[in-house]
Backbone as ProteinMPNN parsed JSONL, in Angstrom:
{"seq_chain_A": "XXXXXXXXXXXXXXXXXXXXXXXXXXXXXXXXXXXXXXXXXXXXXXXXXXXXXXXXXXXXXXXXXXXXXXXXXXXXXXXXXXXXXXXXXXXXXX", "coords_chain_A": {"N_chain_A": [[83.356, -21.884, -28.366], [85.947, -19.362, -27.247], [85.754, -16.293, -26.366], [87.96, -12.94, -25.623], [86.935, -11.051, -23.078], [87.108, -8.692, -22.78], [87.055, -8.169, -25.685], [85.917, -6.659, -28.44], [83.65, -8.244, -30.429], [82.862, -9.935, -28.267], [81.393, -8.192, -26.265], [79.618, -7.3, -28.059], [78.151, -9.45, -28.443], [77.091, -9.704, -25.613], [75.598, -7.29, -25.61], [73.294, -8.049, -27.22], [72.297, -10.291, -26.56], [71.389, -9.163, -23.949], [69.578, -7.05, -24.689], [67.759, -9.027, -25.851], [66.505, -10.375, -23.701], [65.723, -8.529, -22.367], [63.478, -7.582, -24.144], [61.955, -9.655, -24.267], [61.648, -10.104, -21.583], [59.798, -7.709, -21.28], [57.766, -7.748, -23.596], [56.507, -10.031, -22.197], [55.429, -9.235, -19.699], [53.265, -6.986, -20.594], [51.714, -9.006, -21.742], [51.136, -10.422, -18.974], [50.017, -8.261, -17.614], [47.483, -7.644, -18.89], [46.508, -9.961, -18.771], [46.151, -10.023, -16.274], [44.669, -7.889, -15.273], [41.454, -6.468, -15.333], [38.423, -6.07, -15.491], [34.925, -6.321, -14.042], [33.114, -5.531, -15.38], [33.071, -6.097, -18.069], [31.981, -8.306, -18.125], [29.293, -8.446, -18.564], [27.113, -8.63, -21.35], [27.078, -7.013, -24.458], [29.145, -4.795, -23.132], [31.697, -3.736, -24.408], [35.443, -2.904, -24.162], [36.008, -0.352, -24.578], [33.112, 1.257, -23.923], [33.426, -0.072, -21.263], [35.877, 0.853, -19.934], [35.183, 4.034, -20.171], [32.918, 3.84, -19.155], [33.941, 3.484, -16.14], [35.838, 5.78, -16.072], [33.894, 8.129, -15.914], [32.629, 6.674, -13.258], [34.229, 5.953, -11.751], [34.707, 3.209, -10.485], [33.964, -0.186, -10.858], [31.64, -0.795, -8.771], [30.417, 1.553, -8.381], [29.941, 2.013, -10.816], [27.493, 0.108, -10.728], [25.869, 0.897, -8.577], [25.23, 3.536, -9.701], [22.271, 5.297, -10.828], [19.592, 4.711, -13.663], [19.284, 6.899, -15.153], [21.875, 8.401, -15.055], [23.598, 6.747, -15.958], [23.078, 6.138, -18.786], [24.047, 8.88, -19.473], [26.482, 8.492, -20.105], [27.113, 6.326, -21.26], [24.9, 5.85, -22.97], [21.359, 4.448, -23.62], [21.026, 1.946, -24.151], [22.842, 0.63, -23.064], [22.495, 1.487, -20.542], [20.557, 0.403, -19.915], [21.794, -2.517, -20.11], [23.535, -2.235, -18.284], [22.322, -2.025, -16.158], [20.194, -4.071, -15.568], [22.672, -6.25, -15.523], [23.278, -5.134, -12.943], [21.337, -5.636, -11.174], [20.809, -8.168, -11.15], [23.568, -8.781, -10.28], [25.106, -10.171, -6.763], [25.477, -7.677, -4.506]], "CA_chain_A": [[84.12, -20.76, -28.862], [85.842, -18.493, -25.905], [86.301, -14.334, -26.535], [88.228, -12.363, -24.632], [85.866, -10.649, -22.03], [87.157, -7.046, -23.37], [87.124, -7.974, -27.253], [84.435, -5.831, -28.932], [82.894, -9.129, -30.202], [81.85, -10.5, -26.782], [80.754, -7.171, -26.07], [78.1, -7.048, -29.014], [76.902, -10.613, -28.248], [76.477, -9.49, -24.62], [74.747, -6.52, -25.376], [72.688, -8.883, -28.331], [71.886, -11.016, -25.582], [70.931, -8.128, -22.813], [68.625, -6.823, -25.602], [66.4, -10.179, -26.089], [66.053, -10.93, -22.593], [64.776, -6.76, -21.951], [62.5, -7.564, -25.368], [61.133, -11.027, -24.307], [60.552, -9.556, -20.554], [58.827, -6.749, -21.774], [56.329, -8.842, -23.687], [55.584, -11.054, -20.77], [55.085, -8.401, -18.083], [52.405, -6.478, -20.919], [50.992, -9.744, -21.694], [50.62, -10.749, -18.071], [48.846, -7.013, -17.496], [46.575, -7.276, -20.07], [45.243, -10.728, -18.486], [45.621, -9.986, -14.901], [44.106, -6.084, -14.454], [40.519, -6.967, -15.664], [36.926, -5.478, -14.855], [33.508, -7.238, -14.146], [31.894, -4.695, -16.476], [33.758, -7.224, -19.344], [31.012, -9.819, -18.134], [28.107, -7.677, -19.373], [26.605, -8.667, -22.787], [27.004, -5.65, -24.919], [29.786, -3.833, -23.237], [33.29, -4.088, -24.539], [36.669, -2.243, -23.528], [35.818, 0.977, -24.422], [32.304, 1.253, -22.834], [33.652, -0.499, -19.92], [36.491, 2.24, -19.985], [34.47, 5.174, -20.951], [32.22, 4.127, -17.354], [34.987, 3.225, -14.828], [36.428, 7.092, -15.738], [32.812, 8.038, -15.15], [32.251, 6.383, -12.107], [35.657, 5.371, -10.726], [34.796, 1.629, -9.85], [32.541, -1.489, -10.905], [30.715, -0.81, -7.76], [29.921, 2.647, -8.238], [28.883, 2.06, -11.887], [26.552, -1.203, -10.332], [24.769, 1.806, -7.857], [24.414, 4.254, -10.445], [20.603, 5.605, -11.325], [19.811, 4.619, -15.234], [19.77, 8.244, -16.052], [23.628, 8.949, -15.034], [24.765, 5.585, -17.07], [22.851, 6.663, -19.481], [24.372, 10.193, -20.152], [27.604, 8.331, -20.024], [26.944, 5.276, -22.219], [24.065, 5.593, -23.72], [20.446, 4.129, -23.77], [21.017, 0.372, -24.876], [23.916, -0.053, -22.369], [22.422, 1.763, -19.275], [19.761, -0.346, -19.514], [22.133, -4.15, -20.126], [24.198, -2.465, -16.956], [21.015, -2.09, -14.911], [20.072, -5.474, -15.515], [23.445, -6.982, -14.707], [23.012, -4.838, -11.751], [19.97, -6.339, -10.799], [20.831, -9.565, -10.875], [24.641, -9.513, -9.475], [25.36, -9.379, -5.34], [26.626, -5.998, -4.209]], "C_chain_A": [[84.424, -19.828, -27.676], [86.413, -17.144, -27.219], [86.73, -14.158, -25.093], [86.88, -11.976, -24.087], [86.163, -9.279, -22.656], [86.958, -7.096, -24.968], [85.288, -7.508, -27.611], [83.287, -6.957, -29.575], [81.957, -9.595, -28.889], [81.434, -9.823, -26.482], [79.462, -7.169, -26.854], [77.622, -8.085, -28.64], [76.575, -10.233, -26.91], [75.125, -8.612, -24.876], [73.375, -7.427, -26.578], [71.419, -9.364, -27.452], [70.868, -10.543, -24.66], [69.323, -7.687, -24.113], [67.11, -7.918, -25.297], [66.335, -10.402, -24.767], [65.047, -9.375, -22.235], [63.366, -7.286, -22.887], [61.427, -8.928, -24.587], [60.376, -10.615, -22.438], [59.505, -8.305, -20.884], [57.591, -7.365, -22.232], [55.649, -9.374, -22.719], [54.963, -9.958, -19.845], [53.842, -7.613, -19.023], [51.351, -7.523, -21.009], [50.105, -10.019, -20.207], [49.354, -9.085, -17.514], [47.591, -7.258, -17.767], [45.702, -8.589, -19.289], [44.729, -10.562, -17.318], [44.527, -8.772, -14.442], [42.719, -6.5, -15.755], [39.135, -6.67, -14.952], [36.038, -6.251, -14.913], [32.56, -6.892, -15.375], [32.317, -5.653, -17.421], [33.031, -8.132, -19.355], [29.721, -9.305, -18.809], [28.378, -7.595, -20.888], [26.544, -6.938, -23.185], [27.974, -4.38, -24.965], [31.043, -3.845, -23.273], [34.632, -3.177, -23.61], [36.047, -0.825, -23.341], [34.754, 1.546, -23.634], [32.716, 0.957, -21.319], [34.524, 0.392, -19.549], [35.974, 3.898, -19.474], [33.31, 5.009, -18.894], [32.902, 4.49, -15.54], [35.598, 4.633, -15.281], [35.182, 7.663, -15.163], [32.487, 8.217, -13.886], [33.299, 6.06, -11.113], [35.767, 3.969, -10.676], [33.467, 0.916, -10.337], [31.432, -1.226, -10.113], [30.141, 0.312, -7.5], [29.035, 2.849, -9.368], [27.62, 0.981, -11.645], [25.407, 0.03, -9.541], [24.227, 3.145, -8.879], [23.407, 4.423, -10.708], [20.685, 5.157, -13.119], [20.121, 5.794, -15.813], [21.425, 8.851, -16.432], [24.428, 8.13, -15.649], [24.263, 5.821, -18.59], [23.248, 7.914, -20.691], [25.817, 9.597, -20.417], [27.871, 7.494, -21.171], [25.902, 5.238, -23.286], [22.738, 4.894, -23.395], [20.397, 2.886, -23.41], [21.121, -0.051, -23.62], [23.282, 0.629, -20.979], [21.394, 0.596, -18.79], [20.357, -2.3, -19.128], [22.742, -3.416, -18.621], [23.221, -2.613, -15.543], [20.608, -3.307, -14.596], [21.145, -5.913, -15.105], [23.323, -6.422, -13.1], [22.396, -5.066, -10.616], [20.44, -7.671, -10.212], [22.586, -10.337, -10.23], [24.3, -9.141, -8.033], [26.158, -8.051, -5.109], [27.892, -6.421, -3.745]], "O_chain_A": [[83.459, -19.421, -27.028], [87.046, -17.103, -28.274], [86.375, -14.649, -24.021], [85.836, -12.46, -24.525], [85.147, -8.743, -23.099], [86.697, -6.028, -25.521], [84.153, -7.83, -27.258], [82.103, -6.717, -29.336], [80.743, -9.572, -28.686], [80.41, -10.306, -26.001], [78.367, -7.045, -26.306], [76.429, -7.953, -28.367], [75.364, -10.436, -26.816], [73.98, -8.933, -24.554], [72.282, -6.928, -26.309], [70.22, -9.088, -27.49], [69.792, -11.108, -24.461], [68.22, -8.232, -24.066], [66.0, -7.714, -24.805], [65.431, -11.229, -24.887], [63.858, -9.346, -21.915], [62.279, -7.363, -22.313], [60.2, -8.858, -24.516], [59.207, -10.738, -22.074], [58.334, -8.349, -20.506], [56.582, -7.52, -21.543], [54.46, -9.23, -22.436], [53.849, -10.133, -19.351], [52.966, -7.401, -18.185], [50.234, -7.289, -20.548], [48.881, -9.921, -20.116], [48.171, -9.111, -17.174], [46.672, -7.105, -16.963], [44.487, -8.473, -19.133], [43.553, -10.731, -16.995], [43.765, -8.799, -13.475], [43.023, -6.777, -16.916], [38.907, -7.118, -13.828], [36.111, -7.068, -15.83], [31.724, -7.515, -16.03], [31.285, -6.307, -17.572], [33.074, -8.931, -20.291], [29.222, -10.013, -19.684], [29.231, -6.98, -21.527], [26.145, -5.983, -22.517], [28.034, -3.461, -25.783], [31.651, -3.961, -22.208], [34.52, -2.936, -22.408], [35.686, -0.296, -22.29], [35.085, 2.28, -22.704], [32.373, 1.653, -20.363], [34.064, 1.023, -18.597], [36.419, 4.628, -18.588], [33.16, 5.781, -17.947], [32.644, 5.141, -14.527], [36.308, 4.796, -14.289], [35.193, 7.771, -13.937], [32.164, 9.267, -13.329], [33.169, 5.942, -9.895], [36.883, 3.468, -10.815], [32.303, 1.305, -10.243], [30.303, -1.37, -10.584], [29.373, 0.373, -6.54], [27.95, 3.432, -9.366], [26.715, 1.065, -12.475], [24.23, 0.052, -9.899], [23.097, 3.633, -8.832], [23.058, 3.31, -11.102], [21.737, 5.285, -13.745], [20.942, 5.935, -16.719], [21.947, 9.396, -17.404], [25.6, 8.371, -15.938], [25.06, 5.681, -19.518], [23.034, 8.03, -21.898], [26.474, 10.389, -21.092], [28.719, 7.813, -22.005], [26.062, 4.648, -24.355], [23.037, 4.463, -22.281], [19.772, 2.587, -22.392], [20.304, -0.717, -22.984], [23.819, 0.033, -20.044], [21.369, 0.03, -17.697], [19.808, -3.105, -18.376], [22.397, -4.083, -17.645], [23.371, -3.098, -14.422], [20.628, -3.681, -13.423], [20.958, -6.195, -13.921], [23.283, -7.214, -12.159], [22.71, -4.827, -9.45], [20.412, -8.063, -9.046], [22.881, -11.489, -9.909], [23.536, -8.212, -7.773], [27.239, -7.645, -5.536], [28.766, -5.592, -3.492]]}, "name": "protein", "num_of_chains": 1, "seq": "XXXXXXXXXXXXXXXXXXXXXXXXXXXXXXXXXXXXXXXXXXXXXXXXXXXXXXXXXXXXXXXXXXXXXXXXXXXXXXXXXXXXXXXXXXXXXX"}
């Protein structure tokens, strides 16, 4: 089927078109985020997004919440979790 290039048809399927390609990159580029940007704290039994969140504002970095004292992960997280991060702490390399 040809359209003119100026008829207001070919116009809407362009912009139709322009649309789903914006929509379908969009998806990909959040998807790919979501798998690539990724913390160690996520390996620790016990502590999900938000904990892991909730520390890295905290502390700034994996490696700052890994040197932390129990008391200061503690006031941050809680009891349970200062103690599972201490232990991973323990037992990863700096």
């Amino acid at each position: 089927m040809r359209l003119d290039r100026a008829s207001p048809a070919h116009q809407l399927l362009q912009r139709i078109r322009d649309e789903a390609h914006r929509f379908g990159h969009a998806r990909h580029r959040a998807r790919r985020t979501k798998r690539t940007i990724r913390t160690a704290l996520l390996d620790i039994p016990g502590v999900g997004p938000l904990t892991a969140k909730k520390l890295l504002r905290a502390f700034g970095s994996a490696s700052a919440v890994r040197a932390a004292g129990r008391d200061a992960l503690a006031e941050v997280a809680g009891e349970k979790v200062a103690d599972k991060v201490r232990a991973w702490a323990a037992g990863s390399p700096a």
